[in-house]
C-alpha positions as CSV (number, residue, x, y, z in Angstrom):
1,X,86.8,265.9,-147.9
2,X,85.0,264.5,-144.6
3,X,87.3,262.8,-142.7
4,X,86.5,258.7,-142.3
5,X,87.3,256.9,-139.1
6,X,90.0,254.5,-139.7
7,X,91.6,252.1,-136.8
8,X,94.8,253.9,-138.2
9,X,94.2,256.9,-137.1
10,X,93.0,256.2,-133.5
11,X,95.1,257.2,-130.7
12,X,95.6,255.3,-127.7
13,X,93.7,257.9,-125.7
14,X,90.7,257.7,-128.5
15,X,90.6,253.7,-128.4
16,X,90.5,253.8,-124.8
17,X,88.0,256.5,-124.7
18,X,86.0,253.9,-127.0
19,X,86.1,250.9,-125.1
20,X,85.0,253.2,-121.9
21,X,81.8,253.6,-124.3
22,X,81.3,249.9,-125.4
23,X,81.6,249.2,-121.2
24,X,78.5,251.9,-120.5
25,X,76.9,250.5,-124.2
26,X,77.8,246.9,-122.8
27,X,78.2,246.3,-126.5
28,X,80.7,242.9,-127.5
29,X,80.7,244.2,-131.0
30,X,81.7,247.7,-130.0
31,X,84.6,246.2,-127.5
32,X,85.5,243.6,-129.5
33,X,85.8,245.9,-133.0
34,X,88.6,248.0,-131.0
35,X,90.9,244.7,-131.2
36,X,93.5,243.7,-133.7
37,X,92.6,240.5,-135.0
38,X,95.1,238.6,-132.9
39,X,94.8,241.1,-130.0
40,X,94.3,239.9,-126.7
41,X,92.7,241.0,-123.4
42,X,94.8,239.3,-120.1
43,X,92.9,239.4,-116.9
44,X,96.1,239.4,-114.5
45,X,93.8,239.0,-111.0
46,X,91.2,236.0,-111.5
47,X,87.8,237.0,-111.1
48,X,84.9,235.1,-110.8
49,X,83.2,234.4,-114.0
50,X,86.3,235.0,-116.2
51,X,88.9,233.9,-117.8
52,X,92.7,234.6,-117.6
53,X,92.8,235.3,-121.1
54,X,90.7,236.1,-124.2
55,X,92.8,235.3,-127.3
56,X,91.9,237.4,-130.5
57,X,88.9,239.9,-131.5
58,X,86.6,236.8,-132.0
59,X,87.6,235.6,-128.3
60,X,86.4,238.8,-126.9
61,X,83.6,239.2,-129.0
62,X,82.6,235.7,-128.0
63,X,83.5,236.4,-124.3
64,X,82.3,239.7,-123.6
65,X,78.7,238.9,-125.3
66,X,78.5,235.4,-123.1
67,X,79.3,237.9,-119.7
68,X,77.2,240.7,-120.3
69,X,74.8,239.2,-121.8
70,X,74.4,236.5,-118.7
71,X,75.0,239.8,-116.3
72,X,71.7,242.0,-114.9
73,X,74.7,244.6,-113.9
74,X,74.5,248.2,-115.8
75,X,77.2,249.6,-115.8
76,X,76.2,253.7,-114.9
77,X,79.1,255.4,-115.4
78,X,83.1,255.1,-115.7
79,X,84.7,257.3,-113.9
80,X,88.5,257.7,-115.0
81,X,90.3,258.6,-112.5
82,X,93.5,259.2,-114.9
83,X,95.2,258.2,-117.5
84,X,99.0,258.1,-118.2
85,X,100.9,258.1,-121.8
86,X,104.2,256.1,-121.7
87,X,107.4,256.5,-123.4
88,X,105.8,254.1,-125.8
89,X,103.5,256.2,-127.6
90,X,101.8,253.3,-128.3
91,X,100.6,252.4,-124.9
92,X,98.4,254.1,-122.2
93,X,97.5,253.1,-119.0
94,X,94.2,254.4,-117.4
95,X,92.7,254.1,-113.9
96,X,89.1,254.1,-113.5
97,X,86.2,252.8,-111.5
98,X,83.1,251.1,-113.1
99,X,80.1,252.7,-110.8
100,X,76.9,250.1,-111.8
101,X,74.1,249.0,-110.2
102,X,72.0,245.4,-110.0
103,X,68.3,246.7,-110.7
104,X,66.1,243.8,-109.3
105,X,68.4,244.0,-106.4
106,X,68.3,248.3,-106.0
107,X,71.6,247.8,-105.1
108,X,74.8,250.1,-106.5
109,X,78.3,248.9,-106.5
110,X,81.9,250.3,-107.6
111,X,84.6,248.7,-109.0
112,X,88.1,249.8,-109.1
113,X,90.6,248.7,-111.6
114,X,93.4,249.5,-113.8
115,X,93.6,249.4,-118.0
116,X,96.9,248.8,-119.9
117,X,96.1,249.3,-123.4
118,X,99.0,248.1,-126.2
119,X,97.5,249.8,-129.4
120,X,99.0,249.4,-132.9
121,X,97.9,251.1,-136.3
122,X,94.5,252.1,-133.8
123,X,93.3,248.9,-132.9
124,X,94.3,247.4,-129.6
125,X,97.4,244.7,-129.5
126,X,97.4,243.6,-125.7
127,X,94.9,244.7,-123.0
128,X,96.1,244.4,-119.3
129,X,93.1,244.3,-117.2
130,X,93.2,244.5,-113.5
131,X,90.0,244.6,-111.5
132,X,89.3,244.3,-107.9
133,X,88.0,240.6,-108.2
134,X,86.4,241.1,-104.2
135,X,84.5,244.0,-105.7
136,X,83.4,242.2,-108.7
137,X,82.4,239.3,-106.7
138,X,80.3,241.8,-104.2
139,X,78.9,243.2,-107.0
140,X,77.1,240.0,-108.5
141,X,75.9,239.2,-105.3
């Protein structure tokens, strides 16, 4: 029997793993298809350009396709640095940085940050995400 790809059976690891990839796809509906309905992503550093808080998949879907779709950044790679699983088997938290680059300006740029991912029946609950706001700020010129 082949084996189907339900949100139930994602692991933390796995969901994060997938929202790395929607990042380097720059894909709303990728991101946004990892979140429980009434997930939400938190932004606990304000950043230029976003908000403090998406509420729910259709928040983040809505959000994430009005920022990257507005943004000439490409993300090139996510390098993650590590990745910790908690005594709540239900969360990980991940390091990384986003290496991208601004073509019309030639210009590359890294950004640091940290991921806290609450996932539940494979689909992500609560997402903690802590970017180096002076770095994203450098990085849109």
């Amino acid at each position: 029997m082949p084996h189907v790809d339900t949100p139930s059976v994602r692991t933390p690891r796995e969901v994060l793993n997938r929202y790395y990839q929607a990042m380097l796809d720059k894909s709303p509906d990728a991101l946004a298809d990892l979140y429980a309905v009434d997930g939400m992503h938190e932004f606990p550093f304000t950043s230029p350009g976003f908000p403090p808080l998406y509420e729910g998949r259709e928040a983040v879907r809505a959000g994430y396709r009005a920022a990257w779709g507005a943004s000439p950044v490409q993300v090139v790679e996510v390098r993650q640095v590590s990745a910790y699983e908690t005594a709540d088997p239900g969360v990980i938290v991940a390091e990384h940085v986003v290496v991208g680059t601004l073509p019309a300006k030639r210009t590359d740029f890294t950004v640091p940050g940290l991921l806290i991912l609450h996932v539940r029946d494979g689909l992500i609950t609560r997402a903690r995400d802590y970017m180096d706001s002076a770095a994203v700020a450098d990085a849109r010129g």
